[in-house]
Biotite code that builds the C-alpha atoms (Angstrom):
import biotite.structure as struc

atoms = struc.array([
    struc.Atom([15.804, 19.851, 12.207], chain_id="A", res_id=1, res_name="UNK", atom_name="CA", element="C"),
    struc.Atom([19.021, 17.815, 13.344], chain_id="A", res_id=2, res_name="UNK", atom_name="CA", element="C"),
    struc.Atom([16.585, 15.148, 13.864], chain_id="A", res_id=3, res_name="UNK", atom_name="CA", element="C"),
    struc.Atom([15.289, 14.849, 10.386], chain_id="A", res_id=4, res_name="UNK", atom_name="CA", element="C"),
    struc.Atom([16.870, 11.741, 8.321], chain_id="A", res_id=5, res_name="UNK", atom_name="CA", element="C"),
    struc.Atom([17.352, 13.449, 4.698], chain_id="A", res_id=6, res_name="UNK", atom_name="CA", element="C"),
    struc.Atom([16.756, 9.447, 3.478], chain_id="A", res_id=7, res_name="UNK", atom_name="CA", element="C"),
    struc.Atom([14.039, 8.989, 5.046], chain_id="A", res_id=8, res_name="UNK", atom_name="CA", element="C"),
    struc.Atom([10.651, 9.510, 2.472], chain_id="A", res_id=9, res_name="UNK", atom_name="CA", element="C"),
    struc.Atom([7.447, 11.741, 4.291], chain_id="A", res_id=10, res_name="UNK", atom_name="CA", element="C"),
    struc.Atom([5.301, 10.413, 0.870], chain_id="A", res_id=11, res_name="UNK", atom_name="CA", element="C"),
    struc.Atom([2.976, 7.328, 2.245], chain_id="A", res_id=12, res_name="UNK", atom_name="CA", element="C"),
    struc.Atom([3.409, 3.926, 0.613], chain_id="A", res_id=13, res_name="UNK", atom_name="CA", element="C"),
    struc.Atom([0.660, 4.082, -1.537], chain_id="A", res_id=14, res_name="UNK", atom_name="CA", element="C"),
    struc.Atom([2.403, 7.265, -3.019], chain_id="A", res_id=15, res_name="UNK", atom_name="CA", element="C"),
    struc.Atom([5.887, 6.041, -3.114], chain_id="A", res_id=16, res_name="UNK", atom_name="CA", element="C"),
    struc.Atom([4.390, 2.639, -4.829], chain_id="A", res_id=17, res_name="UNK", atom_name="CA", element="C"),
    struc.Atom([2.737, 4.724, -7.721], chain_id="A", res_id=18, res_name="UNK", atom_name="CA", element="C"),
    struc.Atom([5.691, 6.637, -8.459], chain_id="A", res_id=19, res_name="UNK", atom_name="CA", element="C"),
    struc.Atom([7.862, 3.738, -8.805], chain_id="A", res_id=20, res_name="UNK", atom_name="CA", element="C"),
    struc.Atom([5.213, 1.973, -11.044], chain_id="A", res_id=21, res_name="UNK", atom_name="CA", element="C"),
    struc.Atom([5.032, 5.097, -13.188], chain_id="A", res_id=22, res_name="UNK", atom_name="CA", element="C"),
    struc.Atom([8.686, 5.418, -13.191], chain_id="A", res_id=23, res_name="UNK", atom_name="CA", element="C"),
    struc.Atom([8.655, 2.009, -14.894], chain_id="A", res_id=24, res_name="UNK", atom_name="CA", element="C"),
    struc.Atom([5.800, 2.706, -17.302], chain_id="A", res_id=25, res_name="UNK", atom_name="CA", element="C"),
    struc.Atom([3.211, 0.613, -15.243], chain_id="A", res_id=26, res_name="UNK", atom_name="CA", element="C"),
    struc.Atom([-0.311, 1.197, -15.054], chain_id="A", res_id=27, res_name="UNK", atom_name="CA", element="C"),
    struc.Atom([-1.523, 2.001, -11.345], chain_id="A", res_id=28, res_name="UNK", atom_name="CA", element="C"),
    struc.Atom([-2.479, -0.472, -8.814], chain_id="A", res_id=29, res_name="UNK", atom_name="CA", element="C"),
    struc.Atom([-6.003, -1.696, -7.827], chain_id="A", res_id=30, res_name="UNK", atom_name="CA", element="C"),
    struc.Atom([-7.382, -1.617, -4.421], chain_id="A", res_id=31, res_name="UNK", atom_name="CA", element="C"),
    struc.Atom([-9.836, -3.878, -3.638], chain_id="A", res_id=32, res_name="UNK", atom_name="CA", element="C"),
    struc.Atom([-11.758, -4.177, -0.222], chain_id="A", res_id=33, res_name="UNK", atom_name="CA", element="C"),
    struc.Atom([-11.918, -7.868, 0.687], chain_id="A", res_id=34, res_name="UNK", atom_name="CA", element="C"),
    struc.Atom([-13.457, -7.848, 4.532], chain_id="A", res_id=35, res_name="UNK", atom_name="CA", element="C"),
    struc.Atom([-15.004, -5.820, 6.705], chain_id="A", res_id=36, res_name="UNK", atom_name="CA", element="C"),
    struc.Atom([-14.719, -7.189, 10.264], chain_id="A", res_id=37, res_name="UNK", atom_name="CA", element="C"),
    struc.Atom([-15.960, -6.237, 13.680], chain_id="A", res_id=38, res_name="UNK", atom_name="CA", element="C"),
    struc.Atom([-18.362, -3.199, 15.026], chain_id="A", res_id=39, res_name="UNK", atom_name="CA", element="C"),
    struc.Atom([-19.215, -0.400, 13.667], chain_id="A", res_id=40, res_name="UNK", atom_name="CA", element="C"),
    struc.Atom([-17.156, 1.446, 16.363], chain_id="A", res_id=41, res_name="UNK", atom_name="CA", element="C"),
    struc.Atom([-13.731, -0.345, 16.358], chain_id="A", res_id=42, res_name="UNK", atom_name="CA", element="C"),
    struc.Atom([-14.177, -2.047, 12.946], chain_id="A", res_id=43, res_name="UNK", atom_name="CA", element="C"),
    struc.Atom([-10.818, -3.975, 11.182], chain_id="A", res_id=44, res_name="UNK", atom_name="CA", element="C"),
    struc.Atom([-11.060, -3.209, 7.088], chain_id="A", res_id=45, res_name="UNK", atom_name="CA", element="C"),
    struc.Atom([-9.051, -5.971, 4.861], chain_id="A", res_id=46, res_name="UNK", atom_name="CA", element="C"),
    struc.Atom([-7.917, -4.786, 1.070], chain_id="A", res_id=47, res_name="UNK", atom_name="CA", element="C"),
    struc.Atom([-5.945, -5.902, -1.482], chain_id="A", res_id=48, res_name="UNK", atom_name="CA", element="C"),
    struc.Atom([-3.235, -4.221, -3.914], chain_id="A", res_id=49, res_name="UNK", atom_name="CA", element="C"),
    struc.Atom([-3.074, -5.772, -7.165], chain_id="A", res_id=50, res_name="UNK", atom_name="CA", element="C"),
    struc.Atom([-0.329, -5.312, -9.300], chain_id="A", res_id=51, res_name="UNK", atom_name="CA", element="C"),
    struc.Atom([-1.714, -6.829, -12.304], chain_id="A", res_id=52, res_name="UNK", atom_name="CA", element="C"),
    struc.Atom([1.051, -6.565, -14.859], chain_id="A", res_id=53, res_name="UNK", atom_name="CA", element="C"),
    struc.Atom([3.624, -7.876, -12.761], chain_id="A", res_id=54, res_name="UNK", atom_name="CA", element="C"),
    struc.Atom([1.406, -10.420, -10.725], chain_id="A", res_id=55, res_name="UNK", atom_name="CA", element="C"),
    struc.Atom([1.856, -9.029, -7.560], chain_id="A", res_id=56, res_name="UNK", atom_name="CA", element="C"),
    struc.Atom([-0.977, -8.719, -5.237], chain_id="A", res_id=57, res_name="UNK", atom_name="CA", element="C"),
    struc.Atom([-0.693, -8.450, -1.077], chain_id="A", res_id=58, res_name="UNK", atom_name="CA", element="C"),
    struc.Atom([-2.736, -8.531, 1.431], chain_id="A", res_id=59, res_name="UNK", atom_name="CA", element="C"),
    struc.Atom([-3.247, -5.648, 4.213], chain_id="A", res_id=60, res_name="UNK", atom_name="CA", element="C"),
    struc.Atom([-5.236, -4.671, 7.178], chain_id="A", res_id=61, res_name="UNK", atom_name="CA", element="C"),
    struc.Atom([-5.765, -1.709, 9.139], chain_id="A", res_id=62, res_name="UNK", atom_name="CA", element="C"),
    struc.Atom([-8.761, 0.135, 11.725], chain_id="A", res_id=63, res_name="UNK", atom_name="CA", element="C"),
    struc.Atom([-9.498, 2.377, 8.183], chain_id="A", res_id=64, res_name="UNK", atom_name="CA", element="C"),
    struc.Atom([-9.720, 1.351, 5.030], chain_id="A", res_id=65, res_name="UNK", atom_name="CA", element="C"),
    struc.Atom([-6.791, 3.883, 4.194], chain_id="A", res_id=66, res_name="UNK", atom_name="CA", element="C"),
    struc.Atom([-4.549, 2.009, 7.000], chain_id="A", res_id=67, res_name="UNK", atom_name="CA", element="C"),
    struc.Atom([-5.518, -0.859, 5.233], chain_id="A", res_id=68, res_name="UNK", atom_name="CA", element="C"),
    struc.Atom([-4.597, 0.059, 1.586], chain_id="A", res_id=69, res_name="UNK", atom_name="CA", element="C"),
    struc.Atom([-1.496, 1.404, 3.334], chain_id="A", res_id=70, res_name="UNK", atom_name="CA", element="C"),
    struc.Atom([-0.169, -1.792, 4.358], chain_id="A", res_id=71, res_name="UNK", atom_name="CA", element="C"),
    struc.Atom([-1.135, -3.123, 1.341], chain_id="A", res_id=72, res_name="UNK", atom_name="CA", element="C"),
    struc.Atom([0.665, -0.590, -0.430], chain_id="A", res_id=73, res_name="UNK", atom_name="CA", element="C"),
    struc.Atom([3.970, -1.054, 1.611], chain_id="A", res_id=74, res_name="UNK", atom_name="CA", element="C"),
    struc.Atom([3.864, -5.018, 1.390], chain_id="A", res_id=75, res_name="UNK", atom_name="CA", element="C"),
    struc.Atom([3.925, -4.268, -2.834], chain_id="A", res_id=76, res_name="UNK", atom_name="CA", element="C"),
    struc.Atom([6.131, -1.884, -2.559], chain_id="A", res_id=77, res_name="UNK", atom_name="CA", element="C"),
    struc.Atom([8.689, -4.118, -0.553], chain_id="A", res_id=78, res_name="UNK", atom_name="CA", element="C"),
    struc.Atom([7.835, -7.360, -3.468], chain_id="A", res_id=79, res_name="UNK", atom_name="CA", element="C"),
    struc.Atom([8.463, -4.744, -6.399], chain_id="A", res_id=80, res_name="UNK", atom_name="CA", element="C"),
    struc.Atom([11.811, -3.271, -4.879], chain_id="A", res_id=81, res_name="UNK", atom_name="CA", element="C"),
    struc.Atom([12.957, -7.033, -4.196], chain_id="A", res_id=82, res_name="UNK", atom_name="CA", element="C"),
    struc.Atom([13.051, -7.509, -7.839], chain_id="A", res_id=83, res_name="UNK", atom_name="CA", element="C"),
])
């Protein structure tokens, strides 16, 4: 327990970016898978997260689509905070 940082989130980034856009009365964002790349065994998935209404969209990539959307997720989150 002395180890655990009280600041420090355990929600994902694709979590902590919805709450903040619903926090600010924004719809959702989109996920949208742009590339699949590689074999079917070690495979390298490429999405987007589009945050229409405030024009923010960022790339990420990841061995799962969920890593993917992840870092996609975290990149938004980081533009929308920056604000």
């Amino acid at each position: 327990l002395a180890a655990i940082d009280p600041a420090d989130s355990a929600k994902d980034a694709k979590t902590l970016l919805q709450e903040l856009l619903q926090g600010r009365g924004l719809a959702l964002p989109v996920y949208t898978l742009l590339a699949t790349r590689g074999q079917a065994h070690a495979q390298t998935f490429e999405v987007q997260c589009q945050v229409e209404s405030l024009g923010i969209r960022t790339d990420g990539s990841g061995g799962s689509r969920r890593a993917a959307e992840q870092e996609a997720a975290r990149r938004a989150r980081h533009q929308l905070v920056r604000r």
